[in-house]
VOLOKE-518616 format. One record per residue (C-alpha): residue in one letter; z, y, x. Coordinates in steps of 0.001 Angstrom, whole numbers, plus 524288, in hexadecimal, padded with zeros to 5 digits. Layout:
BEGIN
AZYX
...
***
This chain:
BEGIN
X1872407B50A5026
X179CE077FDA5887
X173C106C6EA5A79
X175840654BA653E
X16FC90653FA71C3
X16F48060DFA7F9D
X175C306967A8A9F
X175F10675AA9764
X1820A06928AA337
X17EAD06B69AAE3F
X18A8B06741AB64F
X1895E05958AB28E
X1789F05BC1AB0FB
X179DE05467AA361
X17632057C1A9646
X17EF30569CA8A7F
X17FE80589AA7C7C
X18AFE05C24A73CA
X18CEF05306A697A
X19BA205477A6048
X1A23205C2DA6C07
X19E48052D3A76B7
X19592053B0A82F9
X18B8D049ECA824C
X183EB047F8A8F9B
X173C70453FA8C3A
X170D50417AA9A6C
X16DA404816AA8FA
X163D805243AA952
X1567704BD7AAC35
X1511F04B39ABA96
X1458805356AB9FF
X1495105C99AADC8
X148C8069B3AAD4F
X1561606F59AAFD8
X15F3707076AA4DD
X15E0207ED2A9E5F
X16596083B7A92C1
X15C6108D82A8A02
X15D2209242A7EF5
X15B6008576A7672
X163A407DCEA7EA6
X16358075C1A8A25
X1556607102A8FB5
X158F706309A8E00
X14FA5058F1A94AD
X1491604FC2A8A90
X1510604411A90DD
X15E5B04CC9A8AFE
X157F004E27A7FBD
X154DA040A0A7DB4
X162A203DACA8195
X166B604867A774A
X15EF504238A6BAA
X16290034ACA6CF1
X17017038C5A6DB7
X16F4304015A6152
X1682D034A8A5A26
X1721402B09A5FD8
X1781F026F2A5481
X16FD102645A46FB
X178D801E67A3F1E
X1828D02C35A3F09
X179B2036A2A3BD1
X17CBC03E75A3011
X1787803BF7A224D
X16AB204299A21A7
X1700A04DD8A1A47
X17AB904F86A2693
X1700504F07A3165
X16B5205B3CA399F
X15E7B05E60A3DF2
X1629105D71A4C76
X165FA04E6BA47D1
X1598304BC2A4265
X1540F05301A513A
X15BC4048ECA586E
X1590A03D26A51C1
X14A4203F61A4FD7
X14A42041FEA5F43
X150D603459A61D4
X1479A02E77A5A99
X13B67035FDA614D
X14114033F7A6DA8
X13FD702464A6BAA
X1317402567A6390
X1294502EE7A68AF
X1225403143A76AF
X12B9903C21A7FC0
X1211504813A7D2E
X1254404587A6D3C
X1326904484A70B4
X132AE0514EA75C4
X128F50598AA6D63
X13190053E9A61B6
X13F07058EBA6A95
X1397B0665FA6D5D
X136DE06A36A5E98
X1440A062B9A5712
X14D9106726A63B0
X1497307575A608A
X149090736AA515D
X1570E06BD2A51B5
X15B960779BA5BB4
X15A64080F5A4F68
X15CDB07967A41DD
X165F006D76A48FF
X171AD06EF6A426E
X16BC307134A3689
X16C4906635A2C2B
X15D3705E30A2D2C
X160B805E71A1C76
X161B006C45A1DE6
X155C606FDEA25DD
X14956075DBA1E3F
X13A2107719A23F7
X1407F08604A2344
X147130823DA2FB2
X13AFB07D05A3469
X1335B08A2DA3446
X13DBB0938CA395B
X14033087E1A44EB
X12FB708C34A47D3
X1307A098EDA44A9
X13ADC09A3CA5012
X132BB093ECA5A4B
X124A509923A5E78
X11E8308AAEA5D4B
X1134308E6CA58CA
X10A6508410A5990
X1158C07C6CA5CC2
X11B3007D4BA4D5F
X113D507216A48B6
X1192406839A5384
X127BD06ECEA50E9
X127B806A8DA413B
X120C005DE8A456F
X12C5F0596CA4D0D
X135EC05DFAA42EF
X12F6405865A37E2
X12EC804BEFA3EE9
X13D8F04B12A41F4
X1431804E6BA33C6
X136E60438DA2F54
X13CD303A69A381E
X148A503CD5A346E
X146520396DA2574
X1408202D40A2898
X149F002921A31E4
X1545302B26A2721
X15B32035C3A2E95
X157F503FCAA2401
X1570B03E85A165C
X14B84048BDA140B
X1443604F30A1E1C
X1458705D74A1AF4
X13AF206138A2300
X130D9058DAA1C11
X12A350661EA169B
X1298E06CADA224A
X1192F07133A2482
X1146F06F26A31CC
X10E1F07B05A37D2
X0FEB6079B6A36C1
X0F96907565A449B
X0EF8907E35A4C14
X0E81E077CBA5409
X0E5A007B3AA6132
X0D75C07F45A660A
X0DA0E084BBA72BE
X0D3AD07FCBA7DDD
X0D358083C0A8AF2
X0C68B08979A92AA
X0C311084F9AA10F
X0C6BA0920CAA466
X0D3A409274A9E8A
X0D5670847CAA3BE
X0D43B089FFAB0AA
X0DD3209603AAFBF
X0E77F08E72AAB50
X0E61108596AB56C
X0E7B808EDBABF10
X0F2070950FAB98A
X0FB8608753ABAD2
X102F908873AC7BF
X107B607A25AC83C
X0FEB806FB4ACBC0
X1036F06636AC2A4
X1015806C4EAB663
X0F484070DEAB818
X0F0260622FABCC4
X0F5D4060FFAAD30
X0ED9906C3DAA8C4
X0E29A06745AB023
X0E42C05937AABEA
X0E35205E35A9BEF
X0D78F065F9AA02E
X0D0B305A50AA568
X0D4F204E9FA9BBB
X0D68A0553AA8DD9
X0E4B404BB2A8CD2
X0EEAA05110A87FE
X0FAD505828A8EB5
X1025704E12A8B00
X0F95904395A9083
X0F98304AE2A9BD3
X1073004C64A9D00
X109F103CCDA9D26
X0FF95037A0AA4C9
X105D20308CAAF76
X0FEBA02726ABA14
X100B201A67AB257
X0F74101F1FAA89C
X0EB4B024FFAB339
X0DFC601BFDAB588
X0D8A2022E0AC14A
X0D01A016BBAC1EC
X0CA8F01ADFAB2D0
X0CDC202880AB57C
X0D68102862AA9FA
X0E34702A3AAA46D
X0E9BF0210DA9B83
X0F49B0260BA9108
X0FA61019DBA8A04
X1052902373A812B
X0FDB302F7CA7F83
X0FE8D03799A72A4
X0F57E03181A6992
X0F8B302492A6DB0
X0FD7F01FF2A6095
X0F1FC02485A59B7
X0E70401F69A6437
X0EED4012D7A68DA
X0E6CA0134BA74CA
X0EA1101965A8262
X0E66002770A8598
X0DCB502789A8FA9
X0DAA903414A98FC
X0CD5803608A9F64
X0CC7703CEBAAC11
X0C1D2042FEAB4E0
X0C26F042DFAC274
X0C92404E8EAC3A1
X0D57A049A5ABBE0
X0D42B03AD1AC2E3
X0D63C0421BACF05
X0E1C4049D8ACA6F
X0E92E03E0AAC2DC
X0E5F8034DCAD0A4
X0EE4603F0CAD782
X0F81A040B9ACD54
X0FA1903138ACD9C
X0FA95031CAADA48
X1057803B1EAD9BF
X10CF503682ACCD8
X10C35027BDACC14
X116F302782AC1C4
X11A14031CFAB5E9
X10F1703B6FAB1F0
X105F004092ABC51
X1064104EFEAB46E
X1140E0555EAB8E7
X11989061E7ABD8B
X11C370688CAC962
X12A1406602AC833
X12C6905B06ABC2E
X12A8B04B28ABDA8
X1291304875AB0F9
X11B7C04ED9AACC8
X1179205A80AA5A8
X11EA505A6FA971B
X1177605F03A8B71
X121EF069F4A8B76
X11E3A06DB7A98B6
X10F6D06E45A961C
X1119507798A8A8C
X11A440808AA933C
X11012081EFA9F02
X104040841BA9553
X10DDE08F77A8E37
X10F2309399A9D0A
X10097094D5AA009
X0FF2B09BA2A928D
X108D20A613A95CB
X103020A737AA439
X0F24D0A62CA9E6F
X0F84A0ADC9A9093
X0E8FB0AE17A8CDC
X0EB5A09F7BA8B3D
X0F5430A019A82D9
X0F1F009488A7A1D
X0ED050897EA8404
X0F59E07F02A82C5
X0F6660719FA8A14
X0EE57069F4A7E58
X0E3AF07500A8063
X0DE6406D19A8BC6
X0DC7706131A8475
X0D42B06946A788F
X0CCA806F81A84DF
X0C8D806342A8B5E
X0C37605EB4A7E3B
X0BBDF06BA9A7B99
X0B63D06BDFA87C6
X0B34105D7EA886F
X0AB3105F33A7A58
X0A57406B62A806E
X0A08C0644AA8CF5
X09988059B7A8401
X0A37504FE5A85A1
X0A11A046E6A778F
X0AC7D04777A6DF7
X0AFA903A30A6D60
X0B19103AAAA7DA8
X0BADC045F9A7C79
X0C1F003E9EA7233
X0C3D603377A7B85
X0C8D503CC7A85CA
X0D190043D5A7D82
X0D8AF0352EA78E1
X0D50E03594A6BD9
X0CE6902A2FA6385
X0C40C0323FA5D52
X0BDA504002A5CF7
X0C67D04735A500D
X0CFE904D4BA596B
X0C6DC0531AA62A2
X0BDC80587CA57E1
X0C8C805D6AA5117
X0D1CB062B6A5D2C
X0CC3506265A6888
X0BEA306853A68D4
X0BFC6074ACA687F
X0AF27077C9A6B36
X0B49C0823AA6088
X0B85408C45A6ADC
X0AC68089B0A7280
X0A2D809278A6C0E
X097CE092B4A76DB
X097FD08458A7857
X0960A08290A68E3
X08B8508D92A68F9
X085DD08499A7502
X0852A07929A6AED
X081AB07EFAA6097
X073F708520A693F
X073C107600A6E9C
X073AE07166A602D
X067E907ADDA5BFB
X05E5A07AA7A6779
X055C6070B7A6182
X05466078BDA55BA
X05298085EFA5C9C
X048200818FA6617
X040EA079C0A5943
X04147085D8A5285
X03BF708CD8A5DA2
X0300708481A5EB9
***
């Protein structure tokens, strides 16, 4: 027995799910979703199906089994319900890509029954890499939930280790910045590529500006729900130079609703998803690139900020945090630039050398 899952049928263009020997419907097939594929995990449902699915699972509460009774897949669906009404759409979904795959391969299997075992042959299957610590994050979290919502009686994950994070000092040169520039066909995403370049914000900041929150008068964008928002409880501000008022005047001009940062062929905006799979694109077509990433910009801008002379408490402000910690810890990378430190540390010892001399 599987778990279950969407499928769609194509003569009526609906999407069902099979629930005690009955077909039952989830909804039309989204306007402006890719086309319904089955691979070999399933069907490509749309994140409105899914939606659809979870709250259908999590329908009734009051009936679920005794917490010895309950399957993993159970705890999946309810924990999604509950994330679907709590947390922003981009959580939704990073919590939906890890528990759909882990539910795919230990569903049916008893939640009582389930063992941090289970957890590192699910990781050892899947090339994740850096990618391992967010997958036992969003497990973890569901099971916790889980035994504080009552649904489980012990968490039997509780023990499972997180994978130790590496942090990420890659940046990206002006020269690379160019090549990969050039090697984006589409105008739209490399006005995204540029934008990172020339702002330091994040993809995802970038991803959901829209032209409520541009100020062309200030020359400024303003993100009320932004990622740190909880922590700050102020709005992230975006500063431009003239280069980037020019481009977001014309992309207000041409997107007065939704976000001004789309694709060729989709209304609704680049996804996080999407980003990911056009950097893993360039990588395969620039292969001596292999580890920039879409975040690398943001480290860059700050590195070469710091490097310019740009004080740290300025980049801090540009980079939308409340102090200097983060970009002393993560961002400056002045590491990698060994000329510019040898530059500094000649700056820092002329005095001495030309007193000497005397």
């Amino acid at each position: 027995m599987r778990p279950r899952k969407p499928w769609y049928r194509a003569a009526k263009k609906k999407w069902f799910v099979e629930i005690d020997g009955q077909k039952v419907p989830l909804g039309t097939h989204p306007e402006g979703a890719p086309p319904p594929k089955k691979g070999k995990s399933g069907w490509n449902a749309p994140p409105e199906i899914m939606t659809a699915f979870y709250k259908l699972m999590a329908s009734d509460p009051a009936n679920l089994p005794k917490p010895e009774d309950i399957k993993v897949c159970q705890v999946c669906d309810l924990f999604m319900d509950w994330s679907q009404k709590h947390h922003t759409p981009d959580t939704y979904q990073w919590y939906l890509h890890f528990l759909q795959d882990f539910s795919e391969q230990y569903g049916m299997l008893l939640a009582a029954d389930l063992k941090p075992l289970h957890v590192t042959r699910w990781l050892d299957a899947h090339d994740w890499k850096g990618g391992q610590r967010n997958a036992v994050t969003c497990v973890k979290r569901a099971f916790n939930w889980a035994e504080s919502e009552g649904v489980l009686s012990i968490n039997p994950l509780k023990r499972v280790k997180k994978p130790q994070q590496h942090a990420r000092t890659r940046i990206v040169t002006e020269p690379e910045k160019k090549e990969i520039l050039g090697a984006i066909k589409d105008e739209q995403f490399r006005e995204f590529v540029w934008t990172m370049q020339q702002t330091g914000a994040r993809p995802g900041e970038v991803r959901k500006v829209t032209a409520a929150d541009v100020n062309l008068e200030l020359g400024i964008w303003v993100l009320t729900k932004h990622k740190t928002a909880h922590k700050t409880g102020r709005p992230r501000i975006i500063y431009l130079n003239e280069e980037m008022v020019a481009l977001t005047k014309k992309l207000v001009a041409k997107y007065p609703e939704g976000p001004l940062f789309r694709g060729p062929i989709s209304k609704r905006g680049f996804t996080s998803n999407g980003v990911r799979c056009r950097f893993r694109i360039l990588r395969k077509k620039l292969p001596h690139l292999k580890d920039v990433i879409a975040t690398a910009y943001r480290k860059s801008f700050a590195t070469s900020a710091l490097e310019k002379g740009v004080g740290i408490a300025q980049v801090a402000e540009l980079l939308g945090h409340v102090d200097t910690k983060m970009v002393s810890r993560h961002y400056s990378q002045l590491s990698q630039k060994v000329q510019h430190l040898r530059d500094m540390a000649q700056k820092a010892t002329e005095n001495e050398e030309k007193k000497d001399g005397k």
